[in-house]
C-alpha positions as CSV (number, residue, x, y, z in Angstrom):
1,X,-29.0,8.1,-2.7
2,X,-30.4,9.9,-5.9
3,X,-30.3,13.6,-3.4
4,X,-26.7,13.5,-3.4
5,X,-24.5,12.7,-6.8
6,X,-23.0,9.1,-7.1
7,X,-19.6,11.3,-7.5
8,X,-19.7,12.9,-4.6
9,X,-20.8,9.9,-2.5
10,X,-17.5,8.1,-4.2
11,X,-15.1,11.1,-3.4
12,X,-16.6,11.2,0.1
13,X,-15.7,7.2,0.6
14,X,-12.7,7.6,-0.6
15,X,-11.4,10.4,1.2
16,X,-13.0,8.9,4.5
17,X,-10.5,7.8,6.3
18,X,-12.5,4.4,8.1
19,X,-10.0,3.6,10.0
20,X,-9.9,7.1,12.4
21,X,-13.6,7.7,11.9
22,X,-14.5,4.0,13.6
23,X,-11.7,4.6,16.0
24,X,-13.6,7.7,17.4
25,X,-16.0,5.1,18.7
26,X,-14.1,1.7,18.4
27,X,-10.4,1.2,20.2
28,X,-8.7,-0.4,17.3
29,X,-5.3,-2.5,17.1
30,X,-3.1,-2.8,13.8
31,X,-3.2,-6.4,13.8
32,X,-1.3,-6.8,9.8
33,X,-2.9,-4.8,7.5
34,X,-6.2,-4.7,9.6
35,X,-7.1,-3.0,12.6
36,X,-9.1,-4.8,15.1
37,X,-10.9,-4.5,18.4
38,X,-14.0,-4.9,20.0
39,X,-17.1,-5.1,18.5
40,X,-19.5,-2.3,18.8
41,X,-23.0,-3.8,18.0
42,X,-22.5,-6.8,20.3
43,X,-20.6,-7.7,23.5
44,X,-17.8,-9.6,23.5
45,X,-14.6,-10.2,25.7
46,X,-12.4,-11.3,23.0
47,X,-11.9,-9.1,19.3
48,X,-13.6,-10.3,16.7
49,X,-14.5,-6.6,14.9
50,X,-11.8,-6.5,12.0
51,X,-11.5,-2.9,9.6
52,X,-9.9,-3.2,6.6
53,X,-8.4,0.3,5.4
54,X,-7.4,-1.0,1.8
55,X,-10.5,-2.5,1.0
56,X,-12.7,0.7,3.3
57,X,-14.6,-1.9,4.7
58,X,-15.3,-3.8,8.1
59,X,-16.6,-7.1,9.8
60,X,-17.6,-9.0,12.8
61,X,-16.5,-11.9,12.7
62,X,-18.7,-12.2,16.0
63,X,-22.1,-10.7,14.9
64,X,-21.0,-10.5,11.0
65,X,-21.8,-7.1,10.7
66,X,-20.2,-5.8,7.5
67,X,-20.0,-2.6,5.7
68,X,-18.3,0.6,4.2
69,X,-17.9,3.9,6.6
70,X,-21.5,5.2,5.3
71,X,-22.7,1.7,7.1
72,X,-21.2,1.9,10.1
73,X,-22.2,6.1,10.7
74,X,-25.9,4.7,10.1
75,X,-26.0,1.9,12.0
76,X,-24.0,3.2,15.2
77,X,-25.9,6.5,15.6
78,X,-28.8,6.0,13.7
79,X,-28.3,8.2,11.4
80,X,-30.2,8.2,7.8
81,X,-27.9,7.8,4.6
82,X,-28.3,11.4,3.6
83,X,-27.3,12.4,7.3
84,X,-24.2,10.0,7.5
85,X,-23.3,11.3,4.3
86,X,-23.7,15.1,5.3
87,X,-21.4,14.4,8.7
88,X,-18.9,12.4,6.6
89,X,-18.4,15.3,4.6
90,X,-18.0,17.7,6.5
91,X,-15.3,15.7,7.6
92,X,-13.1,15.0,5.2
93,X,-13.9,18.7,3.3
94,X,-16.1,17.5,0.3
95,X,-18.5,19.6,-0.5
96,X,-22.5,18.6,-1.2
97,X,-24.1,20.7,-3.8
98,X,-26.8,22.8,-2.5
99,X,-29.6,22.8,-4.1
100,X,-33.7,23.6,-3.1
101,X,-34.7,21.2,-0.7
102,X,-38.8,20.4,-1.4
103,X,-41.1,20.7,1.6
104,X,-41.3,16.5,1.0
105,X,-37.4,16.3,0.9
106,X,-37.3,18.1,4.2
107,X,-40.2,16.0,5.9
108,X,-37.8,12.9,4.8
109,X,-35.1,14.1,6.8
110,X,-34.9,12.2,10.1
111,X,-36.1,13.4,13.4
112,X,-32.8,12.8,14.8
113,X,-31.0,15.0,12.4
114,X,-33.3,18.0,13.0
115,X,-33.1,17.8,17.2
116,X,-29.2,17.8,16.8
117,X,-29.2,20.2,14.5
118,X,-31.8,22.6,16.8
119,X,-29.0,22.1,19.9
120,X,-26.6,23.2,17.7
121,X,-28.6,26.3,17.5
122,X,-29.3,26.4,21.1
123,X,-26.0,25.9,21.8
124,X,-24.8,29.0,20.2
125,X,-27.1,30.6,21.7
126,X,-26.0,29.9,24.9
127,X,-22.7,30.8,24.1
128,X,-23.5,34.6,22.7
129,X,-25.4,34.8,25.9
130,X,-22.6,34.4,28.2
131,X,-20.6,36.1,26.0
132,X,-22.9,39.0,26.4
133,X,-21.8,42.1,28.6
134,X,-24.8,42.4,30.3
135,X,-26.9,38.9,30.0
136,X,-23.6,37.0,30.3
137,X,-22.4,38.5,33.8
138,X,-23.3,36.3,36.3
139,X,-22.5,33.1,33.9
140,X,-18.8,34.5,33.6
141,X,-18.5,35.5,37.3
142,X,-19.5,32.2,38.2
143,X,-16.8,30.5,35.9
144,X,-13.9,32.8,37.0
145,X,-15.0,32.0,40.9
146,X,-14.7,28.5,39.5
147,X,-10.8,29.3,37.9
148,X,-12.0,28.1,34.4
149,X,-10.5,30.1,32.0
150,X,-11.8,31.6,28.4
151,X,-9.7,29.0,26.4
152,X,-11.5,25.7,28.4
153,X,-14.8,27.3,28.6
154,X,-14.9,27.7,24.3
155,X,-13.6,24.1,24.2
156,X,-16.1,22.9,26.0
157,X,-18.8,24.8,24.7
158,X,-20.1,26.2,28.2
159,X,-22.9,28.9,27.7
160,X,-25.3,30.9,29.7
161,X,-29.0,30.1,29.6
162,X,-30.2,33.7,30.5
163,X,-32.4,34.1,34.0
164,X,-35.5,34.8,32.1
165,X,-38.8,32.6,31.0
166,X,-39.0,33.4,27.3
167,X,-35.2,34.2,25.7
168,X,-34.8,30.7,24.3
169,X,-38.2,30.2,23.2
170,X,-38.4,34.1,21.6
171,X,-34.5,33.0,20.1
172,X,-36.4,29.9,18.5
173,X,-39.3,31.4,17.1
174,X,-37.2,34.4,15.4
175,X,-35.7,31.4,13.5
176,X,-38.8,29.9,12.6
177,X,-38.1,26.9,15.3
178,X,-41.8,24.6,16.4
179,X,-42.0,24.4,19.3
180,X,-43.1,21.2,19.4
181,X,-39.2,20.0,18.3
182,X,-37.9,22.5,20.7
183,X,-40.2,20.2,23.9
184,X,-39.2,17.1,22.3
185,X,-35.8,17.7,22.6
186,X,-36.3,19.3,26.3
187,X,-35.0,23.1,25.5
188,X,-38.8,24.1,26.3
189,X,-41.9,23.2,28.3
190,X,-45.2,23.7,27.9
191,X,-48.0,25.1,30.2
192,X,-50.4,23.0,30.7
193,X,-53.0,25.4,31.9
194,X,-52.0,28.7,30.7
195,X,-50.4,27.6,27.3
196,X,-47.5,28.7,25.2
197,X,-44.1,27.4,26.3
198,X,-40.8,28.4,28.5
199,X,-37.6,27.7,28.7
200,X,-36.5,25.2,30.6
201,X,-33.0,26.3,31.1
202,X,-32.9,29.2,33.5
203,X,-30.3,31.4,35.5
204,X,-27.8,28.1,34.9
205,X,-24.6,27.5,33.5
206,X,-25.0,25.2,30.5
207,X,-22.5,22.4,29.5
208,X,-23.4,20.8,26.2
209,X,-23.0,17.2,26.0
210,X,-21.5,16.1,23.3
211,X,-21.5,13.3,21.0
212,X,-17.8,11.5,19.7
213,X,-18.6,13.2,16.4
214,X,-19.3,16.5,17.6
215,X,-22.4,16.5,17.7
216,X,-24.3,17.9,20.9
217,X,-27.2,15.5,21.8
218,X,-28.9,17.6,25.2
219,X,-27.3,20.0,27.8
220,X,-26.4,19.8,31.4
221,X,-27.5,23.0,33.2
222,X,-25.8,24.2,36.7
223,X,-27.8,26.1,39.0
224,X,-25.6,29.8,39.7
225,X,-25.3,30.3,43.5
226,X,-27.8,32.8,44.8
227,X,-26.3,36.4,45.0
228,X,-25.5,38.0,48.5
229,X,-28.5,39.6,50.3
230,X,-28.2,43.2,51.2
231,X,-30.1,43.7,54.7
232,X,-31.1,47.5,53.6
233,X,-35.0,48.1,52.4
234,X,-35.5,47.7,48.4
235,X,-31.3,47.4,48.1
236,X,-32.2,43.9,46.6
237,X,-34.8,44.7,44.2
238,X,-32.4,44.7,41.3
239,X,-31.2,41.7,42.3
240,X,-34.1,39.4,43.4
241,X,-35.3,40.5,39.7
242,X,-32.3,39.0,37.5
243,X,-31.9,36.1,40.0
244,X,-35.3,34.9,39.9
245,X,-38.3,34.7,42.7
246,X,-38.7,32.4,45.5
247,X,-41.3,30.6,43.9
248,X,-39.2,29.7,40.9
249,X,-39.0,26.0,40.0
250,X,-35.9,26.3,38.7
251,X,-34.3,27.7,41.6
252,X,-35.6,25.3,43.9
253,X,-34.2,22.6,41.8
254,X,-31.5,20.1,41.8
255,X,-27.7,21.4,41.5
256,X,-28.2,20.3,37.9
257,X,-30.7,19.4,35.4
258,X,-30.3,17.4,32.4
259,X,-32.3,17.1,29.4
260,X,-34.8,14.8,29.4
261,X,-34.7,11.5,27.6
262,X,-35.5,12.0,23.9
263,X,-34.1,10.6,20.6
264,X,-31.0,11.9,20.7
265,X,-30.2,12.2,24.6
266,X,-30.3,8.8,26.2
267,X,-28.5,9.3,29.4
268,X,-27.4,6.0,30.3
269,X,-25.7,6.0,27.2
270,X,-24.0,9.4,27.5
271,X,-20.3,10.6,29.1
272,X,-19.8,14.3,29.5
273,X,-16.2,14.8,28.3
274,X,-16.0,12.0,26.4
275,X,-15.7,13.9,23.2
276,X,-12.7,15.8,24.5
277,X,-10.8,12.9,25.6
278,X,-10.7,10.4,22.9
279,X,-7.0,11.9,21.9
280,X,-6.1,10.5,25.4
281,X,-8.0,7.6,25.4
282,X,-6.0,6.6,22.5
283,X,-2.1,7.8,24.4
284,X,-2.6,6.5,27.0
285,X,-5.1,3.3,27.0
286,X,-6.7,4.8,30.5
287,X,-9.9,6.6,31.1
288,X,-10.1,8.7,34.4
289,X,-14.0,8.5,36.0
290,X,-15.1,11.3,38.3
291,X,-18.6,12.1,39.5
292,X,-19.3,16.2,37.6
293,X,-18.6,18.3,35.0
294,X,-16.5,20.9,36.9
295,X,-14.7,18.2,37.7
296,X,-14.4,17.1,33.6
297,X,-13.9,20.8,33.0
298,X,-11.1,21.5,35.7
299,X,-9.2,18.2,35.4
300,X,-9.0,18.8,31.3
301,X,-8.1,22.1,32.0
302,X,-4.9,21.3,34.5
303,X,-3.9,18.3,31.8
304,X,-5.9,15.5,33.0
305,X,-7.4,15.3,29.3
306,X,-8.6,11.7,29.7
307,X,-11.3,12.9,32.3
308,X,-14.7,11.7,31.7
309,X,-17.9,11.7,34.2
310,X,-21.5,10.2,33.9
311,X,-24.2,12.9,33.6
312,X,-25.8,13.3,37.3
313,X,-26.2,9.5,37.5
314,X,-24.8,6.1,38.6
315,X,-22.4,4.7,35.9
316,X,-24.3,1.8,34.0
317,X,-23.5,-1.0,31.8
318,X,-24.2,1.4,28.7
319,X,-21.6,3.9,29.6
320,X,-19.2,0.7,31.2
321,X,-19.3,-0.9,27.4
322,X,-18.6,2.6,25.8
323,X,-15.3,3.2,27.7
324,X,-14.7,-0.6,27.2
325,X,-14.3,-0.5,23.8
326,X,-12.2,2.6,24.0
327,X,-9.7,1.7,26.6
328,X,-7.4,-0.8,28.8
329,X,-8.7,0.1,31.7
330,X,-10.5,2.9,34.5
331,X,-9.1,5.0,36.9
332,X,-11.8,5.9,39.5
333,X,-11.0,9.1,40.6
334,X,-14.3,10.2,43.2
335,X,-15.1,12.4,46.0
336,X,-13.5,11.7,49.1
337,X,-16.6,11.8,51.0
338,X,-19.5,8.8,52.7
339,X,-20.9,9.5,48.9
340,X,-17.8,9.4,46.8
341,X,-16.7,6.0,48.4
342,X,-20.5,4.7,48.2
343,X,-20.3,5.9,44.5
344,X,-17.1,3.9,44.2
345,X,-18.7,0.9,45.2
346,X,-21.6,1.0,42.9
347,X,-19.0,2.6,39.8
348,X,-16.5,-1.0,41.0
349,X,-19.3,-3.6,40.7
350,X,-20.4,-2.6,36.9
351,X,-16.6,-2.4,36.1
352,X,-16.0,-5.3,37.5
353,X,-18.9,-7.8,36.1
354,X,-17.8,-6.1,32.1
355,X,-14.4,-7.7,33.2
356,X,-13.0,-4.1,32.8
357,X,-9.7,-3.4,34.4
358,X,-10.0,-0.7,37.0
359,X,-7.8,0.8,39.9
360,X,-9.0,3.7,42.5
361,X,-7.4,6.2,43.5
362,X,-8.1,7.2,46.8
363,X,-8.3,11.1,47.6
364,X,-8.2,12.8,50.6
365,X,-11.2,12.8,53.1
366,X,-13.2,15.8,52.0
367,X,-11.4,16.1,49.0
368,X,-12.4,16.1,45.2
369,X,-10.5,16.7,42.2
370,X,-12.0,19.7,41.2
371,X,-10.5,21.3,44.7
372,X,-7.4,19.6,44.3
373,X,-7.0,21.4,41.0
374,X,-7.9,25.2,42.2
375,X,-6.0,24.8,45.7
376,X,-2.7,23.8,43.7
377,X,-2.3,20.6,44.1
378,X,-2.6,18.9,40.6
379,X,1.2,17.0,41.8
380,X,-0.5,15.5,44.5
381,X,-3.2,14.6,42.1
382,X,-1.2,13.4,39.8
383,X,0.8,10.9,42.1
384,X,-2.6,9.3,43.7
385,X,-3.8,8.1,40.0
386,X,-0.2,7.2,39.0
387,X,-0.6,4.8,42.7
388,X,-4.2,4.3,42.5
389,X,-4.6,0.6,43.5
390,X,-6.7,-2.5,42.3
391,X,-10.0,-2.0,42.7
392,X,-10.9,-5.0,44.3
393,X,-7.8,-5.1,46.2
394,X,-8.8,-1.2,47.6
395,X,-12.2,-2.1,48.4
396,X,-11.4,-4.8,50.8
397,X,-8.7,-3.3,52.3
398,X,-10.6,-0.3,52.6
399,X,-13.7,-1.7,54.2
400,X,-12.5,-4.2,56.7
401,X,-9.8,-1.2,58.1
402,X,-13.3,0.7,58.6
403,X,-15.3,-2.1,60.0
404,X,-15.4,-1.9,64.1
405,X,-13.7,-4.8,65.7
406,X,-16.5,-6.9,66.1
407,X,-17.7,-10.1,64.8
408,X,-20.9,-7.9,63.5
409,X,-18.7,-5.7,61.8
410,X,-16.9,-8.1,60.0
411,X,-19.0,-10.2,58.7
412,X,-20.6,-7.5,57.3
413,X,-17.3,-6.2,55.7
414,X,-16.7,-10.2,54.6
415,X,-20.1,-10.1,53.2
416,X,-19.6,-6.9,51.4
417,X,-16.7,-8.3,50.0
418,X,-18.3,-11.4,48.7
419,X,-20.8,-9.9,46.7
420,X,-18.6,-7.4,45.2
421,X,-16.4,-10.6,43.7
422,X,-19.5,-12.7,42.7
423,X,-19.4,-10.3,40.0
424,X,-16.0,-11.8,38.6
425,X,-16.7,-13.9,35.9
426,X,-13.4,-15.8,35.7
427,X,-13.1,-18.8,37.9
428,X,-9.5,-18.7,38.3
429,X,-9.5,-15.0,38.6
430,X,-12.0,-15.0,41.5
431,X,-10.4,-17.8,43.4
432,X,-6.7,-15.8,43.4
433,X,-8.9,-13.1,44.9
434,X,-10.1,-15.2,47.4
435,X,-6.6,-15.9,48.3
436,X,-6.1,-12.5,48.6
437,X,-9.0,-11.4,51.0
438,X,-8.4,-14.4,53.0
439,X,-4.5,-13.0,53.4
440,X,-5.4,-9.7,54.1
441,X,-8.2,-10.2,56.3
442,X,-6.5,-12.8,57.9
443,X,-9.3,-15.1,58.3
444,X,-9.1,-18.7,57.9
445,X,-9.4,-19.3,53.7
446,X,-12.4,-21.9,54.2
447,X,-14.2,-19.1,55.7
448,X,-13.6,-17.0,52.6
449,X,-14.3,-19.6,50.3
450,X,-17.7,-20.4,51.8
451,X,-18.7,-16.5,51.5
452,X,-17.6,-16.4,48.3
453,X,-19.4,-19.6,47.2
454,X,-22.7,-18.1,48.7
455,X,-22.3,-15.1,46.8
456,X,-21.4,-16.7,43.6
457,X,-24.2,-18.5,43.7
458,X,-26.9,-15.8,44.1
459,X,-24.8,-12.8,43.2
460,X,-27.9,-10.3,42.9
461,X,-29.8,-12.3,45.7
462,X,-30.2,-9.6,48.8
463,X,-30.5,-12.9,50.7
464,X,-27.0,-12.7,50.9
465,X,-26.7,-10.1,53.2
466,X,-28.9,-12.3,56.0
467,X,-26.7,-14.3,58.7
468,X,-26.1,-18.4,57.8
469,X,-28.5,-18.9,60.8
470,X,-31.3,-16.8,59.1
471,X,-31.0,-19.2,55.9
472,X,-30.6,-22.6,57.8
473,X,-34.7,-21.9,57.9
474,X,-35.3,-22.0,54.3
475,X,-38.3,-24.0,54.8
476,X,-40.0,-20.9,56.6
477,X,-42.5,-19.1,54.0
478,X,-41.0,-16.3,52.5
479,X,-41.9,-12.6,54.0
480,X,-43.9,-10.5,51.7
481,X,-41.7,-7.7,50.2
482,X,-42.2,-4.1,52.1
483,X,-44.7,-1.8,50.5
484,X,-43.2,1.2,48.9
485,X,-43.3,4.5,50.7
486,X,-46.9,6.3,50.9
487,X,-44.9,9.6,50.1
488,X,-43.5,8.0,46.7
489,X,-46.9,6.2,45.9
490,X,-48.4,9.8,46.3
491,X,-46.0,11.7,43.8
492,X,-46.4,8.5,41.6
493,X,-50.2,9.0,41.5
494,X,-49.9,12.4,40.2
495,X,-48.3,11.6,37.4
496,X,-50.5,8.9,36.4
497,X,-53.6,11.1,36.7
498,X,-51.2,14.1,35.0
499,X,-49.0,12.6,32.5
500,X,-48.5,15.9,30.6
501,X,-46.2,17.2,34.1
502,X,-43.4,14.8,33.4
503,X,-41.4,17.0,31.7
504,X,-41.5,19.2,35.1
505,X,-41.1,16.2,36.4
506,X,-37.5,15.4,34.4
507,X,-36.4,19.1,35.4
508,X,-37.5,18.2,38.9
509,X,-34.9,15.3,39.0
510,X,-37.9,13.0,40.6
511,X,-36.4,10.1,39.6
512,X,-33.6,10.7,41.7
513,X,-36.1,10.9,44.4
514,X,-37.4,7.9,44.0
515,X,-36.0,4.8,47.1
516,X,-38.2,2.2,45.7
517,X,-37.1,0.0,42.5
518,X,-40.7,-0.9,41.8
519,X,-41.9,2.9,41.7
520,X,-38.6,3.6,39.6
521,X,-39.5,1.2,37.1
522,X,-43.2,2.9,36.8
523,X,-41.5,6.2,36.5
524,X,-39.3,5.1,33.8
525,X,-41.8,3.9,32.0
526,X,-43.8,6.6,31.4
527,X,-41.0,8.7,30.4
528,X,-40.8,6.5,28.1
529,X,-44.4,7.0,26.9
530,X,-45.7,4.2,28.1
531,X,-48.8,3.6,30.4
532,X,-47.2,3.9,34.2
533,X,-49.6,0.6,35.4
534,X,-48.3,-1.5,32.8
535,X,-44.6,-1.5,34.6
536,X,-46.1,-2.0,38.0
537,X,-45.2,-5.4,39.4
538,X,-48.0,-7.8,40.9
539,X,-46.4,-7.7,44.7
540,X,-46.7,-3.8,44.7
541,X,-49.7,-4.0,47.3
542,X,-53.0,-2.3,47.7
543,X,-51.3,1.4,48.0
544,X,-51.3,1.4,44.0
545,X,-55.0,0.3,43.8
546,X,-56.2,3.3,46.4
547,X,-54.6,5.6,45.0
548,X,-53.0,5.0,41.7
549,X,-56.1,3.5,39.9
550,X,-58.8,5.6,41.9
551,X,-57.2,8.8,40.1
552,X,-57.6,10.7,43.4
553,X,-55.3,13.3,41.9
554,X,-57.5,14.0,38.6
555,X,-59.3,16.9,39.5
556,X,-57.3,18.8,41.7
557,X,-57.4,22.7,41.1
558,X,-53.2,22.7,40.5
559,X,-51.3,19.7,39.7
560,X,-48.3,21.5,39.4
561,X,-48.4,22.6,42.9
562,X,-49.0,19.5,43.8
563,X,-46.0,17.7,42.1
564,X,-43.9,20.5,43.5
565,X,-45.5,19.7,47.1
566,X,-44.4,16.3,47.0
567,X,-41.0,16.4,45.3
568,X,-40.5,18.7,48.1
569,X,-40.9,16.5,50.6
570,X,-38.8,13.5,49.3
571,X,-36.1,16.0,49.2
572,X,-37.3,17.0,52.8
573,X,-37.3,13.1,53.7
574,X,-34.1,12.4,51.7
575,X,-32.2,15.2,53.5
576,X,-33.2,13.7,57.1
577,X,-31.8,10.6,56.1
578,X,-28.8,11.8,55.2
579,X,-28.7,14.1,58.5
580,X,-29.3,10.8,60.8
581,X,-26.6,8.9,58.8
582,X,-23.9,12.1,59.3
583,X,-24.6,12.1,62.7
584,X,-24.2,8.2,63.6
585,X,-21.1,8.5,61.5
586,X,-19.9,11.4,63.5
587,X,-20.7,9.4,66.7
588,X,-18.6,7.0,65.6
589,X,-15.8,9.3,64.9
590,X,-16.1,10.4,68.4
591,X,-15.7,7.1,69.8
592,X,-12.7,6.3,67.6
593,X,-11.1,9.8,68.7
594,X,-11.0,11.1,65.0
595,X,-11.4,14.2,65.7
596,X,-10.6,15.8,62.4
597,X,-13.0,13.5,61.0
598,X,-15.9,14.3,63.7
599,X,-15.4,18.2,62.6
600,X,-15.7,17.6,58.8
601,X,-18.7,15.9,59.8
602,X,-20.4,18.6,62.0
603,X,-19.5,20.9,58.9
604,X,-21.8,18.6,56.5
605,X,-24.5,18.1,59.3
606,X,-25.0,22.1,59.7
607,X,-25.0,22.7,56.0
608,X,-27.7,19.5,55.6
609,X,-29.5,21.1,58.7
610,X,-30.1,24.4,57.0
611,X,-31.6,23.2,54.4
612,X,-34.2,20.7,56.7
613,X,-34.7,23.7,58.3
């Protein structure tokens, strides 16, 4: 405490309001002269988190954690005392002394502090880049195509990571940045074989993510459309030049890239948006879940201000117990596509096992609420999340209308149902639901019951999706589990002979490549630094040990090419998948006589087609 005077440190307490700075992470309730809610450093259904504003102090009656404001800053983000101290002030308008910080002083300040305070930088770099006449062009062209106006665009922060290899890392050194921070943190990559370092951010539209405090913990770049192609000899020149080669990773990557997992950026944790809704949250108790950032951005922009999204990925039990603790209850708002309603599913089960409230509102097939918004029609948008329905309730109506009329079909859709409700904790609760599927489904209630009970039982156990005659031979030995894909085990192998490409890897999006859980799990932990065979599971079969452990990937010439050669063909592979799924989907819109159906469908399997081809 000695770096910052004990007056200051008092006048900062005392002007901290603890109250509003806990409720930027904390939905709190004046219950007498407290304020209570849930606790955030355990979970817990019922509050037992109590903050006292006379006293500037809070407790958990739960976990008993206890403190002042400067205690709860450090021990929900992390933070050092002097850096809880800095962000408090700057707060409440005290003002720390400066004074010359030693070289020992500034090794003392945390890791953490420094990476957040380099995005800032980067950040504003970003901005003056889009801002730019010239640099900034395609950035701003792309956001008025979009209909996102100035005024959104500097409240969210959005900036334009030039379409060149060196203007962020040239930026960084000018102010004297390592480099080594600026890797850690994901802004640049290093060559392996040539040296030095790039950008990692290139040609892209870049949407900070930021932190309830305002802070900006990583960025979430979008990928500009190509420009038009002019058919006349050397007309394009100019064009190919500021857009990038062919052979550019970063144009032959996903729609976005993230940054990589680090200190400070821990996707699973993260909600894009979720800085500019806490206002909202606190109106009007509800939290609206959509699948991008454009959809964040537009929604926000057309007064949906309660609009949050997970960063690129499926929502998990991280980002479920952040919105928890901020609000009454989730409003799925998704595409209106196969993937939006498959996305709902997934986004329904972790809402439902945190016993979180949540309704869905169903859009239009084809639709998304970012289209909604820039066709003009935000009313219509409005009245399906005022009607969005339970999201139980949706689900099974929703699936058993699909399923064919067949006993097949649904028993399926029964089964689908089942396992969704195993994840209801409450007793009670899940038997009125069982009422309610059996009513809707009209199926006798024992039948129900008996689905449900097998599912309740083993609510994670894929055995639940095999036929009652399959089980009634539970005495049969149990089949060994299917080795993982040869193509996966391949890409898997090159980074265990190559660690140092995982950060190509990250701006790859390989894990989002990746079918099997087993090779996940390997993946994951190595970007986690640790040893890629240590996470792989004794069933994982002989494919590891041929490849894996025999380092047949150690002295290639380029193992960067080859990294790219087989990301490429898991996207290749993933894209035929999702070709042969369109097209049995649009058989079975032909059969049914949805015709408008069958053509949206066609639509999706010439785009996918295109890019097989």
């Amino acid at each position: 405490m000695g770096l910052i005077p004990e007056e200051v440190i008092h006048d900062i307490r005392d002007r901290a309001d603890i109250v509003a700075v806990i409720g930027q992470y904390v939905s709190l309730r004046k219950a007498g002269r407290n304020h209570k809610g849930l606790c955030p450093f355990h979970h817990e259904k019922s509050p037992s988190f109590n903050v006292n504003p006379d006293k500037r102090f809070f407790y958990c009656f739960g976990c008993h954690k206890k403190g002042d404001v400067f205690t709860f800053v450090m021990e929900y983000e992390g933070k050092s005392f002097i850096e809880a101290a800095e962000s408090l002030a700057a707060r409440c308008g005290v003002t720390i002394p400066e004074r010359q910080v030693s070289p020992a002083e500034r090794r003392q300040r945390g890791e953490r502090s420094r990476m957040l305070e380099l995005n800032a930088l980067a950040a504003e770099f970003f901005c003056t880049a889009l801002r730019d006449p010239a640099r900034g062009a395609p950035g701003r062209a792309y956001l008025a195509e979009r209909g996102i106006d100035q005024a959104t665009a500097e409240a969210f922060r959005l900036g334009y990571a030039p379409d060149e290899w060196h203007a962020l890392a040239e930026f960084l050194e000018d102010h004297r940045i390592p480099a080594e921070l600026a890797c850690k943190v994901g802004l640049l990559v290093r060559q392996p074989r040539a040296g030095g370092v790039y950008d990692r951010f290139r040609g892209r539209l870049m949407c900070p993510v930021v932190l309830p405090g305002g802070e900006i913990a990583g960025f979430s770049g979008r990928i500009l459309p190509a420009p038009a192609v002019d058919p006349t000899p050397g007309a394009n020149d100019a064009a190919i030049s500021n857009a990038g080669s062919k052979t550019d990773p970063a144009k032959q990557a996903a729609k976005y890239i993230n940054s990589p997992e680090s200190q400070v950026y821990k996707k699973s944790r993260l909600l894009f948006g979720i800085d500019r809704a806490r206002e909202a949250f606190r109106r009007d108790r509800r939290a609206l879940l959509v699948e991008g950032n454009f959809d964040v951005i537009h929604l926000h922009q057309a007064g949906f201000d309660s609009a949050v999204a997970p960063l690129g990925t499926a929502l998990t039990s991280e980002q479920v117990g952040l919105l928890r603790r901020l609000v009454d209850e989730v409003v799925l708002l998704y595409d209106g596509d196969a993937a939006g309603q498959a996305a709902s599913l997934k986004a329904l089960e972790v809402l439902v096992e945190a016993d979180v409230k949540v309704r869905i509102a169903a859009l239009p097939s084809g639709q998304d609420p970012d289209t909604m918004i820039a066709t003009g029609h935000g009313d219509q948008l409005t009245t399906l999340i005022e009607r969005a329905q339970p999201g139980i309730e949706y689900f099974v109506y929703d699936v058993w209308s699909r399923s064919r009329h067949s006993a097949d079909s649904h028993s399926e859709a029964l089964n689908q149902a089942a396992r969704l409700v195993a994840h209801v904790a409450n007793p009670t609760k899940r038997d009125l639901i069982t009422g309610t599927l059996a009513s809707a489904m009209g199926l006798d209630p024992k039948l129900v019951q008996r689905a449900m009970g097998r599912a309740s039982a083993h609510p994670r156990d894929r055995a639940a999706e095999v036929p009652p005659t399959a089980r009634d031979h539970a005495a049969a030995p149990a089949r060994p589990r299917q080795p993982p894909p040869r193509e996966e085990v391949e890409l898997i192998a090159i980074l265990a002979d190559h660690p140092e490409l995982m950060e190509a890897a990250e701006a790859r999006g390989v894990v989002s490549l990746l079918t099997d859980g087993r090779l996940r799990d390997m993946y994951c932990a190595a970007r986690q630094g640790a040893s890629m065979l240590s996470a792989a599971p004794e069933d994982i079969g002989p494919l590891i040990t041929e490849h894996v452990l025999a380092g047949t990937y150690a002295s290639v010439d380029d193992p960067a090419h080859c990294l790219e050669e087989a990301a490429s063909r898991l996207e290749r592979r993933r894209r035929r998948s999702q070709l042969e799924q369109l097209q049995q989907q649009a058989r079975d819109a032909r059969r049914r006589g949805d015709a408008a159906r069958e053509r949206q469908l066609v639509r999706e399997i010439l785009t996918i087609r295109r890019q097989v081809d």
